[in-house]
N, CA and C of each residue as an Amber inpcrd file, in Angstrom:
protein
   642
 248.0050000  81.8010000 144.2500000 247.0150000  80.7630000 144.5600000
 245.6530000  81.2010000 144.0150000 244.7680000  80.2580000 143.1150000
 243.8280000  80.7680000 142.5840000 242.4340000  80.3880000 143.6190000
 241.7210000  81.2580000 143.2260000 240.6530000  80.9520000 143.9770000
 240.1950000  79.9800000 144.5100000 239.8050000  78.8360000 143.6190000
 239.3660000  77.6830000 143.5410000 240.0120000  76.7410000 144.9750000
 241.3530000  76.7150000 144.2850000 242.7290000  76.6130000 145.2850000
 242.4510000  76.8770000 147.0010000 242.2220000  78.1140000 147.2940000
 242.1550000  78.7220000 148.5640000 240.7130000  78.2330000 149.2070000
 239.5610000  78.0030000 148.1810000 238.9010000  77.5800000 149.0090000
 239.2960000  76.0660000 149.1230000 239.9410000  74.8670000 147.9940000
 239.8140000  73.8690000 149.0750000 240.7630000  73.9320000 150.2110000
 241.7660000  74.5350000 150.2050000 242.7970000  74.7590000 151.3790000
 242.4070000  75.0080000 152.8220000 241.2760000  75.9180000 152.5420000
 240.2250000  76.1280000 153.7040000 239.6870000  74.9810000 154.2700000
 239.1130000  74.5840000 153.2270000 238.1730000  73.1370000 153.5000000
 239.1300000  72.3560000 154.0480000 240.0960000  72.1190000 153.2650000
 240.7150000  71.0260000 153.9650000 241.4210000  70.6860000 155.3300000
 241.8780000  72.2570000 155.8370000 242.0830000  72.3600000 157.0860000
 240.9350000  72.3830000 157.9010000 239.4940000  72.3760000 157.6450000
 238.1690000  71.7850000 158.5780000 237.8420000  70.4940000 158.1860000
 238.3040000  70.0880000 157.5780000 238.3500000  68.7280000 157.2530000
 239.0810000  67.7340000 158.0660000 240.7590000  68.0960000 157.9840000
 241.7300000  67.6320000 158.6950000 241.1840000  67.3510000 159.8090000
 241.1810000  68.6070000 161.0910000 240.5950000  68.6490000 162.0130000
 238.8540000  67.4900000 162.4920000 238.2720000  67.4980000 161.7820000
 237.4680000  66.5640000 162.1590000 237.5510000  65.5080000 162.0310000
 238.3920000  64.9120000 160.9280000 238.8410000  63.8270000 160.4960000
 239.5620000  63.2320000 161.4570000 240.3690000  64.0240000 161.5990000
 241.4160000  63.7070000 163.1250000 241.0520000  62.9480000 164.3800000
 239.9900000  64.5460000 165.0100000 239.4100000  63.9690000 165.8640000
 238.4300000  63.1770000 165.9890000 238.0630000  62.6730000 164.5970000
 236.3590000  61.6650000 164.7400000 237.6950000  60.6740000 164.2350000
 238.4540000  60.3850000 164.3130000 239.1610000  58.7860000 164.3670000
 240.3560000  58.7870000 165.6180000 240.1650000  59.2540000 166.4810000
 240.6450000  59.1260000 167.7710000 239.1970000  59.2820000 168.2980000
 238.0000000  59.7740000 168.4540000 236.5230000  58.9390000 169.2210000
 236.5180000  58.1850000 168.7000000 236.4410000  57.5150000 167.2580000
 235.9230000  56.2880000 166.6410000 236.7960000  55.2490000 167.4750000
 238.0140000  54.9610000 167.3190000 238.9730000  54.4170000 168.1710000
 239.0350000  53.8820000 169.5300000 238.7680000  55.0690000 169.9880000
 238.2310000  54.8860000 171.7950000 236.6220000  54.6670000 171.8500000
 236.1170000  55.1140000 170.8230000 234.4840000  54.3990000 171.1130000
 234.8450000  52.9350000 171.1050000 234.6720000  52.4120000 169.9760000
 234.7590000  50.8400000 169.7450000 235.5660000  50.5810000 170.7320000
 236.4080000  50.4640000 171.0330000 237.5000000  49.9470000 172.2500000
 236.5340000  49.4140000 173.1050000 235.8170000  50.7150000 173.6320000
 234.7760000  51.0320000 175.0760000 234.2850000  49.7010000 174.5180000
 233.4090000  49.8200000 173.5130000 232.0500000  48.7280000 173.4160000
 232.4950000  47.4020000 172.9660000 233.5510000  46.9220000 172.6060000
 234.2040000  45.8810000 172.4570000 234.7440000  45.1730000 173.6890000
 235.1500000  46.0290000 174.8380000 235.7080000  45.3950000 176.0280000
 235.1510000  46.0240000 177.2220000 234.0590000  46.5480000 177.0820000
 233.0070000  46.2990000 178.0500000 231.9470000  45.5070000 177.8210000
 231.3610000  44.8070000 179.2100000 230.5650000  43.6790000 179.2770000
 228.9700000  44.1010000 178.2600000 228.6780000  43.2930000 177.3640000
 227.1500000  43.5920000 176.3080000 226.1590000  42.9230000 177.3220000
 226.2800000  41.6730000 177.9080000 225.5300000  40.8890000 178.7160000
 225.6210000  40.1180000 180.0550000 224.5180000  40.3980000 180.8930000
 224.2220000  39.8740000 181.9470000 223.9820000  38.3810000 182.3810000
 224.4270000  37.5710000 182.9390000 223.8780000  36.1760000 182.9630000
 223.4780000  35.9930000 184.4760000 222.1740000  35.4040000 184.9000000
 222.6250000  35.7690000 185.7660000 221.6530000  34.5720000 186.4230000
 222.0490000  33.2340000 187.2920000 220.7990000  32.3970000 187.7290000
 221.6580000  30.9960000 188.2870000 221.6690000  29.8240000 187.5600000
 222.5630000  28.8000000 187.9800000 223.7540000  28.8050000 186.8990000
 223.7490000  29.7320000 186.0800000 225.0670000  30.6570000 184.9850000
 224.8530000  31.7080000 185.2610000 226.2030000  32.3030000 186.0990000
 226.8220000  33.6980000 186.4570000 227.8540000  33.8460000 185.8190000
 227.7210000  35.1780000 185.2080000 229.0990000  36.1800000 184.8760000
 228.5840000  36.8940000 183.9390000 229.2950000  37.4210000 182.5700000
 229.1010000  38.6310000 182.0280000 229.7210000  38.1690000 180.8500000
 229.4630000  38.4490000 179.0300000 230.4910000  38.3010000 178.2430000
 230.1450000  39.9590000 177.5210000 231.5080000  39.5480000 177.0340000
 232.1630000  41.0210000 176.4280000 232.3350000  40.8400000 175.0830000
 233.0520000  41.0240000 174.0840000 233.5350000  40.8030000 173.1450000
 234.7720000  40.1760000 173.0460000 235.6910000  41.2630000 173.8460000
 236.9090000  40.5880000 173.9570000 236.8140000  39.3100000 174.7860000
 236.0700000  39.4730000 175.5790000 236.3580000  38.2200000 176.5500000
 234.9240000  38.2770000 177.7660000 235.5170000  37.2060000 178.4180000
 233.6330000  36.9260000 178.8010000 234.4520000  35.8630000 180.6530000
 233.0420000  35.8460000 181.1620000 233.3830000  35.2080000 182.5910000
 231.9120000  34.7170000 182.8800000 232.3400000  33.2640000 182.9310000
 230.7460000  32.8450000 183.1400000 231.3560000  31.4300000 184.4570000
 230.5150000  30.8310000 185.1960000 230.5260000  29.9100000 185.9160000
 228.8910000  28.8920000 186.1430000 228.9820000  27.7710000 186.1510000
 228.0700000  27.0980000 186.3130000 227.9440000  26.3860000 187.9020000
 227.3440000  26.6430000 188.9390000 227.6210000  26.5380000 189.9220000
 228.6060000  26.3660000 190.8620000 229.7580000  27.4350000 190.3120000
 230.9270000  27.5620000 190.9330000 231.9480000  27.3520000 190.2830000
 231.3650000  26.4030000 189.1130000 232.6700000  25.9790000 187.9590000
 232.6530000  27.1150000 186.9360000 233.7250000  26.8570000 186.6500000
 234.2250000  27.6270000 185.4790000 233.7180000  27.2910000 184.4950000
 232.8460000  28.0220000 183.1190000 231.9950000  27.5530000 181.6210000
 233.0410000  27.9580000 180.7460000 233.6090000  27.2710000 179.6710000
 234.1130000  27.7090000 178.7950000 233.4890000  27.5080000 177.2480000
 233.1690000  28.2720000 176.8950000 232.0680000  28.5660000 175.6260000
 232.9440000  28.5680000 174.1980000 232.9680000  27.9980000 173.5200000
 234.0010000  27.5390000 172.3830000 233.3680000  28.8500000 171.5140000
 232.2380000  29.2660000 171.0910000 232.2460000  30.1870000 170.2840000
 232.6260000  31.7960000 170.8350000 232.5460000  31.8200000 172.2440000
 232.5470000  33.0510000 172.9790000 234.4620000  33.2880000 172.4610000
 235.2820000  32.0770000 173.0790000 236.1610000  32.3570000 172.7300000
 236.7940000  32.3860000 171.3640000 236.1490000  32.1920000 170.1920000
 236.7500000  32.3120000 169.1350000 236.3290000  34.1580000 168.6770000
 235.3790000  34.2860000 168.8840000 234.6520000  35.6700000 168.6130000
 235.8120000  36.2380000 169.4700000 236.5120000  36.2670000 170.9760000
 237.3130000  36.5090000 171.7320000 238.4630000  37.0690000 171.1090000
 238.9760000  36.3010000 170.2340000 240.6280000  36.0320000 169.5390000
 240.2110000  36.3330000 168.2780000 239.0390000  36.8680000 167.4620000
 238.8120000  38.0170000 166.3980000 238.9750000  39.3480000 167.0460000
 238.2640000  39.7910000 168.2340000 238.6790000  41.0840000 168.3380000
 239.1370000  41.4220000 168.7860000 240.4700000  40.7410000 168.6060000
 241.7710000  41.4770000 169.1470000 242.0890000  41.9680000 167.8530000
 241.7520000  42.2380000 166.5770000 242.1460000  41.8040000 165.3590000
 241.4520000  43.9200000 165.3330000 240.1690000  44.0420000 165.9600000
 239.6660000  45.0760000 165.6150000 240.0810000  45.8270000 166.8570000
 240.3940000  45.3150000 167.7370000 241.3090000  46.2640000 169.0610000
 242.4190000  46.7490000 168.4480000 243.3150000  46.0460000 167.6360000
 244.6000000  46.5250000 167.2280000 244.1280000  47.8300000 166.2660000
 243.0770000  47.5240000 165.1880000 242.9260000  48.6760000 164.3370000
 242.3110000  50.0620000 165.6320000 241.7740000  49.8760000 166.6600000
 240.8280000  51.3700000 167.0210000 242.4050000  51.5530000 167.4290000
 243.3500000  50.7760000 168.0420000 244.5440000  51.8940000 168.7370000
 245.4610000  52.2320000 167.2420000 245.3900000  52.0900000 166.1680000
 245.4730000  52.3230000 164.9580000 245.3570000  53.8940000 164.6770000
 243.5140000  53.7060000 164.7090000 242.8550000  55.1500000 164.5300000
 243.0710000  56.2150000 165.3120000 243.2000000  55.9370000 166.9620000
 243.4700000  56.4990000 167.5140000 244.9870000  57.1440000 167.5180000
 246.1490000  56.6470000 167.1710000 247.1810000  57.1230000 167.0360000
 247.0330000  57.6590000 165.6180000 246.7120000  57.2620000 164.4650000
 246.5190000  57.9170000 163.6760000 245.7500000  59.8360000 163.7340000
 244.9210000  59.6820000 164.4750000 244.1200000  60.6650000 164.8580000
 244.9440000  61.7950000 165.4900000 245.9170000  61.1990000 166.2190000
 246.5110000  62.0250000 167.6310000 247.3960000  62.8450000 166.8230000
 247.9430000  62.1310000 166.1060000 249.6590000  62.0830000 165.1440000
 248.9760000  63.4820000 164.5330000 248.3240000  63.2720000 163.8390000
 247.5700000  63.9000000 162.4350000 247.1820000  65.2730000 163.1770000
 245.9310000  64.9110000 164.2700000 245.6520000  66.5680000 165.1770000
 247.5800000  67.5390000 165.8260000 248.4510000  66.7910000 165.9440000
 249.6290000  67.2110000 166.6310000 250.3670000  67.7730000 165.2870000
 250.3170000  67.5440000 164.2340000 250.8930000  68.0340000 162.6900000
 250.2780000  69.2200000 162.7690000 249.0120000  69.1910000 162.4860000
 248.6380000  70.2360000 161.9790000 247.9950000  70.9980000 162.8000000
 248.2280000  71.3290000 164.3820000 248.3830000  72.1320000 165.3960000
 249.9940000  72.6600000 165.5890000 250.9570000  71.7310000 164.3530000
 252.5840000  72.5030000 165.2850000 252.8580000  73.3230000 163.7820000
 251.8100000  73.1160000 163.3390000 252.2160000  73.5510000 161.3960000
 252.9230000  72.8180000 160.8590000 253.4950000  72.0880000 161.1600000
 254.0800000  70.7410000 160.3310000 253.3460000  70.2650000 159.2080000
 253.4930000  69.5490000 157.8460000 252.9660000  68.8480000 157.0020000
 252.2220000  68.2530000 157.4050000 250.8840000  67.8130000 157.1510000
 250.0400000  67.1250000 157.6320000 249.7650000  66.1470000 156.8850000
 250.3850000  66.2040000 155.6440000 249.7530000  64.8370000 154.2920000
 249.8360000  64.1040000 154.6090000 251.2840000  63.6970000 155.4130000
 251.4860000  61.8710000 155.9210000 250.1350000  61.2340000 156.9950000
 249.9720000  62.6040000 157.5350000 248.7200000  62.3150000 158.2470000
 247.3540000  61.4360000 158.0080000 247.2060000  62.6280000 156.9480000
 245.6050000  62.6510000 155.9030000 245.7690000  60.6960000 155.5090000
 247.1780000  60.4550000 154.9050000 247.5790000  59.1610000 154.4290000
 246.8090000  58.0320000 155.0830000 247.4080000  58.3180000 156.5020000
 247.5540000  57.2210000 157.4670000 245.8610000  57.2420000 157.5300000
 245.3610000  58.3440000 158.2410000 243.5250000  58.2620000 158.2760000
 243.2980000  57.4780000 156.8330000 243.6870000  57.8500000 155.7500000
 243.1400000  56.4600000 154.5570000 243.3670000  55.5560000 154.6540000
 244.4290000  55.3910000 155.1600000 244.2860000  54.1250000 155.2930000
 243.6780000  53.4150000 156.3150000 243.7950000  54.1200000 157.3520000
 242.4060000  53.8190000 158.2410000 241.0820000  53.4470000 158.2350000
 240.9550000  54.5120000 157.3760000 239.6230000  54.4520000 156.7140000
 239.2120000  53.2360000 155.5670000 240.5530000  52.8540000 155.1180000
 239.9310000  51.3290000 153.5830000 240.5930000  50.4320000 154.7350000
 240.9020000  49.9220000 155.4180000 240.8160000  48.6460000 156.9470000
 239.5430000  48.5640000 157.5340000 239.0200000  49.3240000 158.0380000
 237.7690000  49.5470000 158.4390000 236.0340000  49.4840000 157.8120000
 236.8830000  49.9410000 156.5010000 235.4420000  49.4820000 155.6460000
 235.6790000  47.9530000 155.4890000 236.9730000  47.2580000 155.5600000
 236.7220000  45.7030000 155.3920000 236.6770000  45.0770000 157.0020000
 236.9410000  46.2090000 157.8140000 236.8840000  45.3040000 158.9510000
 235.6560000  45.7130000 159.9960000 234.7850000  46.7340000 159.4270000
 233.5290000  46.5310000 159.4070000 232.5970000  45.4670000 159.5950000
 232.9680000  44.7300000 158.8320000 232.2780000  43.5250000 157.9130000
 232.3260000  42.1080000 159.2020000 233.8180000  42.5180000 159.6720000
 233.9680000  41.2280000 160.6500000 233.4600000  41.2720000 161.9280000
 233.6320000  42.9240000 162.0640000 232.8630000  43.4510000 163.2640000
 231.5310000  42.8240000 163.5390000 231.0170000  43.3280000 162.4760000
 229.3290000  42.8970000 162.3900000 229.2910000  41.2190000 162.7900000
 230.2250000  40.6480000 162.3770000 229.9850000  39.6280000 162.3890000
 230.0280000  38.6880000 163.8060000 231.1530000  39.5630000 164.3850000
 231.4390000  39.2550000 165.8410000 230.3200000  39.4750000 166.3780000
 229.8200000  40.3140000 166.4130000 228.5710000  40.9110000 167.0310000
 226.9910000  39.3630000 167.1600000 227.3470000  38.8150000 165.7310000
 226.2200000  38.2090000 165.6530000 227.0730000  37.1210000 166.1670000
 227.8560000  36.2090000 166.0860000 228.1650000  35.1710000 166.9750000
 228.0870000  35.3840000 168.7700000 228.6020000  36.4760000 169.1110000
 228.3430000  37.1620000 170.5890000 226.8960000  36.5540000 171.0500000
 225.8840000  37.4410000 169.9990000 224.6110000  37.3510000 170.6490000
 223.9390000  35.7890000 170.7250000 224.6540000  35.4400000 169.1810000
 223.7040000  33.6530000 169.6480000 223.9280000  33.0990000 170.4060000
 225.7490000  33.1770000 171.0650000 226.0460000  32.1910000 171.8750000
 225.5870000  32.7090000 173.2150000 224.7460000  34.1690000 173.5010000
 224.6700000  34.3850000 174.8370000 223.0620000  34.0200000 174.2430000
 222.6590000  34.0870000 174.0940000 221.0010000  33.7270000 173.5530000
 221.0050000  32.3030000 174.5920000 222.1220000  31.6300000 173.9810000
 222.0670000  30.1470000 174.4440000 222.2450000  29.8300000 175.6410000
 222.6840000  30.9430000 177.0010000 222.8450000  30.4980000 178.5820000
 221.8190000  31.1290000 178.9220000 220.5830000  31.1530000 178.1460000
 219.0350000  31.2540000 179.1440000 218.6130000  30.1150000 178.7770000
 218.7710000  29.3810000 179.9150000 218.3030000  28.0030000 180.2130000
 217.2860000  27.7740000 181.1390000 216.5670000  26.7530000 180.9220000
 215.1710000  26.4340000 182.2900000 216.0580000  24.5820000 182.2800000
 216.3580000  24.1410000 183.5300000 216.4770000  23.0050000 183.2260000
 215.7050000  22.3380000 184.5240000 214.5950000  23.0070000 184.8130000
 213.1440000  22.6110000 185.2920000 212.6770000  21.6190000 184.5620000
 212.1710000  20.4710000 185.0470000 211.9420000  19.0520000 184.2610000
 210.5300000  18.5790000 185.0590000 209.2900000  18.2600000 184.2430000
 208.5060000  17.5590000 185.2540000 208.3390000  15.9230000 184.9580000
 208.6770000  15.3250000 185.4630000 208.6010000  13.9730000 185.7750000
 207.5840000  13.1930000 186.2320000 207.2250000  11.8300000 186.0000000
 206.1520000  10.9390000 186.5380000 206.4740000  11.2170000 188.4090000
 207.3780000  11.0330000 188.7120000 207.5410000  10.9550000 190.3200000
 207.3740000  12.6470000 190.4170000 206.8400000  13.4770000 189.7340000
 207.0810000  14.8710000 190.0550000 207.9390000  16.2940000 189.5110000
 207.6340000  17.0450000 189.8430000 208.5190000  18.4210000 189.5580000
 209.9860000  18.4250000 189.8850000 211.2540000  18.8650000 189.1560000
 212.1050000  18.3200000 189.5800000 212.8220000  19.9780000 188.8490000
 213.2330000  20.8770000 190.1030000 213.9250000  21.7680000 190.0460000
 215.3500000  22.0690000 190.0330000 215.7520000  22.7410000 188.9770000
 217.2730000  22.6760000 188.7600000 217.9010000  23.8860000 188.5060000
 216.7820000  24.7170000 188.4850000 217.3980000  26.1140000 188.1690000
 217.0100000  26.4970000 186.9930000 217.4060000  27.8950000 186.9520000
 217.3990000  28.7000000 185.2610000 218.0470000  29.4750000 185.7370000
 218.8400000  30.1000000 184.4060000 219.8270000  31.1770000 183.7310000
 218.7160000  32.2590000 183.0170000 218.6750000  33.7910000 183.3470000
 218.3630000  34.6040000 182.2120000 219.3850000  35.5410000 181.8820000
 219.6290000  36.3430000 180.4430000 220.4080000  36.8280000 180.1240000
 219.6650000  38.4130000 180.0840000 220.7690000  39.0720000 180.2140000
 220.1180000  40.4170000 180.3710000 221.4760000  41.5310000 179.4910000
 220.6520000  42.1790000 178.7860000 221.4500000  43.0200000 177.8990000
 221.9320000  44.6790000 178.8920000 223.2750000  44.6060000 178.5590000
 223.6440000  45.6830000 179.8960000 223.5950000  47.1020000 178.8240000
 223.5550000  48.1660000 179.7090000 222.6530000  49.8000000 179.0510000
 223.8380000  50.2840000 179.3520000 224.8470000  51.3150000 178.0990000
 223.9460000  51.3070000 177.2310000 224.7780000  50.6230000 176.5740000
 225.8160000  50.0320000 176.6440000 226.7820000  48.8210000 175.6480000
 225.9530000  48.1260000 174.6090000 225.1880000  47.2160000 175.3390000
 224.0940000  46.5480000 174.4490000 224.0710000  46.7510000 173.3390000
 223.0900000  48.0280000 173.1770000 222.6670000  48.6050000 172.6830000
 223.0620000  49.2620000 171.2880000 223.7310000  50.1730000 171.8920000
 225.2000000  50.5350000 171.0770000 226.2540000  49.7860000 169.8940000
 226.1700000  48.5740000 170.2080000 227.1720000  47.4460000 169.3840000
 225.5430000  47.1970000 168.5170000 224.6840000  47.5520000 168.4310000
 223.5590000  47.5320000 167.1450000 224.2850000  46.8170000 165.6290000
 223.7570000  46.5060000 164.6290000 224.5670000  46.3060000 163.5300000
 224.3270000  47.7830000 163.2150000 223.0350000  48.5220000 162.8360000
 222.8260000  49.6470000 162.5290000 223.6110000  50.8350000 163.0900000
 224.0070000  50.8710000 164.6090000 224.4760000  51.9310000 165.1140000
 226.3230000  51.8270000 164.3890000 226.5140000  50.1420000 164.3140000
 228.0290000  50.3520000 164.0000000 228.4410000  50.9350000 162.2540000
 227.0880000  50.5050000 162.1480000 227.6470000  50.8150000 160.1770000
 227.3990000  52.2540000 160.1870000 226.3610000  52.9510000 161.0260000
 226.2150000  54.5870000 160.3990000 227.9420000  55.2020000 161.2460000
 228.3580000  54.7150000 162.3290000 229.4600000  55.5650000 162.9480000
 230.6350000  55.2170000 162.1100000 230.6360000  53.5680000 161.7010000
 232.1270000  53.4320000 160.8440000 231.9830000  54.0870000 159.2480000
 231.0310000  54.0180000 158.6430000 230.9040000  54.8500000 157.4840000
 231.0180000  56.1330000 157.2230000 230.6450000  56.7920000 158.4070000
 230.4360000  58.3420000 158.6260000 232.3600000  58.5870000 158.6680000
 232.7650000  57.4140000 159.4000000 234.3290000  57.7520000 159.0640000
 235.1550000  57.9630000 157.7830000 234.4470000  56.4850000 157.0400000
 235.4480000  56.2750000 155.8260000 234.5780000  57.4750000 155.1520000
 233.3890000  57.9300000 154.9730000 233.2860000  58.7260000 154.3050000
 233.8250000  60.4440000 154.5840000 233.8030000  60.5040000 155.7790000
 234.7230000  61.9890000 156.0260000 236.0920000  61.8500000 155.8680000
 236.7460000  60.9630000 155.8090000 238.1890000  60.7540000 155.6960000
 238.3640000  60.6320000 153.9810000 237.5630000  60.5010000 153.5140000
 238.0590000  60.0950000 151.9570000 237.6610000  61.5270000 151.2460000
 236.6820000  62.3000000 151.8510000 236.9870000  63.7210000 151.5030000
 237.8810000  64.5580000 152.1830000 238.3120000  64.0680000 152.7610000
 239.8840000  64.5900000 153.1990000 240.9190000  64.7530000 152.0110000
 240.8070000  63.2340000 151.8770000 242.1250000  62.7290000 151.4380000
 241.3640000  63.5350000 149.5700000 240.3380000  63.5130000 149.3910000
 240.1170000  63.7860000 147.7210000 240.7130000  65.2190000 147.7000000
 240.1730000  66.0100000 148.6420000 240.2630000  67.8060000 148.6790000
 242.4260000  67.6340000 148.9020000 243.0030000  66.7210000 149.6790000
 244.2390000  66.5400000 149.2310000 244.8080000  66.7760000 148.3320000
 243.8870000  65.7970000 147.5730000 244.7520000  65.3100000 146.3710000
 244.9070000  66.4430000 144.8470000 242.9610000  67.2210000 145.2140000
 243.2390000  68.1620000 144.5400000 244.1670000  69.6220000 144.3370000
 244.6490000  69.6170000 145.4370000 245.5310000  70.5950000 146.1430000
 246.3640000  70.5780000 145.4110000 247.2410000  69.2320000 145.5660000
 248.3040000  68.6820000 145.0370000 248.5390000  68.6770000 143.4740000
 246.7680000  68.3900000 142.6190000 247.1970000  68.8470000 141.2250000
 247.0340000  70.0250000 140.8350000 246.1660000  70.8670000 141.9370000
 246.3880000  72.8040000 141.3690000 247.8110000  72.9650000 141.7180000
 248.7200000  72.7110000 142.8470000 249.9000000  72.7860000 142.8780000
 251.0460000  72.5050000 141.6070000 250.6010000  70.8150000 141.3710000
 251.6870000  70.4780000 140.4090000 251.6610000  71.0980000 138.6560000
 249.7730000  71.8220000 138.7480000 249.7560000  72.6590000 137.2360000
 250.2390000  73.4770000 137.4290000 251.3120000  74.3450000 138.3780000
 251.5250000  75.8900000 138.1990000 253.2830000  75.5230000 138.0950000
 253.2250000  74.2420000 137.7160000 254.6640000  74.0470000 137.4810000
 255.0240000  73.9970000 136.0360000 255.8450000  74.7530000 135.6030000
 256.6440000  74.9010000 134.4590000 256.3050000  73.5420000 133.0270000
 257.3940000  72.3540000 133.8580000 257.3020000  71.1530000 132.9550000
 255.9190000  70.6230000 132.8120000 254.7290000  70.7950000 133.8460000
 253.3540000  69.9980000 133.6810000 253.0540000  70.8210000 132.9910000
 252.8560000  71.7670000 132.6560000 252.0480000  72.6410000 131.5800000
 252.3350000  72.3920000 130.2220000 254.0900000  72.5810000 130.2400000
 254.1910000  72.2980000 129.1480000 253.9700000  70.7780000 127.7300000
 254.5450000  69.6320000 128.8600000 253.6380000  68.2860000 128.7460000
 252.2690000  68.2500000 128.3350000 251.4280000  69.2870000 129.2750000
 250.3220000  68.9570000 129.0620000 249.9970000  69.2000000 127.1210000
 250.1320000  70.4670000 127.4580000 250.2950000  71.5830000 125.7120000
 250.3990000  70.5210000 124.7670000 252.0730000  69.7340000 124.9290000
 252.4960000  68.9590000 123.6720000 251.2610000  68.3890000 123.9030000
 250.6050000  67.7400000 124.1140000 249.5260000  66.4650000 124.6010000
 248.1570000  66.8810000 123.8100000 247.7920000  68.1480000 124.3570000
 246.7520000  68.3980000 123.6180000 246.8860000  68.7670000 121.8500000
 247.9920000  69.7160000 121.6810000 248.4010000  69.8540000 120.5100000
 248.9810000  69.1130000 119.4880000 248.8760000  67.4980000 120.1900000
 249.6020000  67.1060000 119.0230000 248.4270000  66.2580000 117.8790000
């Protein structure tokens, strides 16, 4: 094994390892902040919405919010990928803690990792339908009238700590990027492995030779 060789081998087993475990947190993070409550409602509209799903009532009745629930039935779409990452993660840390092959591993995190950079995108997007449609149950429907003031209530919305917060567009793109980008130097320091490996083989050398020499 040549030098070069041994150090990415090194690398790549501190690689593995973080890779691993930063897509089993990535996994169970998002989960958390996807299906715990982002907002407070709270006045003549009570309840809470989430991502996945939401609970609101208008003086006892039940509100059903047409955009809450479509944003609802997208992220189930990004629930399925974090238990994805997360088994991906688990699989991958359990390989290469029993000494087993770990490549199929490294695989699966890529592919983890190119889903996520496109499902990124929808994330964000959930995020911004979430907030307009809760924007929209702070209501005043206080009215003043010729015969007088005519009280009916108000709704304010209140952003819950630290969920809120957290589902940022900014906070989600630096944590999902920080993934695809540690996972794809995984998978590169892989791949180089694989061609210092396959040059110390007999027939690639010789291929190569005819190739240059002819």
């Amino acid at each position: 094994m040549s030098r070069e060789e041994l150090i990415l081998v090194r690398r790549l087993r501190k690689l593995v390892v973080l890779a691993s475990a930063y897509s089993t947190f990535l996994g169970a993070y998002i989960t958390y902040l996807i299906t715990a409550p982002i907002y407070l409602v709270d006045g003549v509209i009570k309840g809470y919405v989430a991502l996945t799903h939401h609970e609101l009532v208008f003086y006892g009745t039940p509100v059903r919010h047409d955009a809450l629930v479509s944003a609802s039935f997208l992220s189930l779409s990004i629930l399925a990928l974090n238990t994805y990452l997360v088994f991906a993660g688990v699989l991958t840390l359990y390989l290469f803690f029993s000494g087993k092959n770990f490549n199929v591993g490294v695989k699966w995190l890529f592919g983890g990792a190119l889903t996520l950079l496109a499902f990124s995108g929808l994330l964000l997007a959930i995020i911004r339908i979430v907030s307009a449609a809760a924007t929209q149950l702070s209501l005043n429907l206080n009215q003043v009238t010729s015969a007088g003031a005519l009280y009916l209530g108000t709704s304010n919305v209140y952003t819950v700590y630290p969920t809120g917060y957290l589902l940022s567009p900014l906070m989600i793109l630096v944590v999902t990027q920080a993934y695809v980008v540690l996972v794809t130097a995984t998978y590169l320091h892989m791949a180089l492995i694989d061609e210092y490996r396959l040059a110390r083989q007999p027939p690639y050398r010789e291929t190569r030779y005819r190739v240059v020499g002819s």
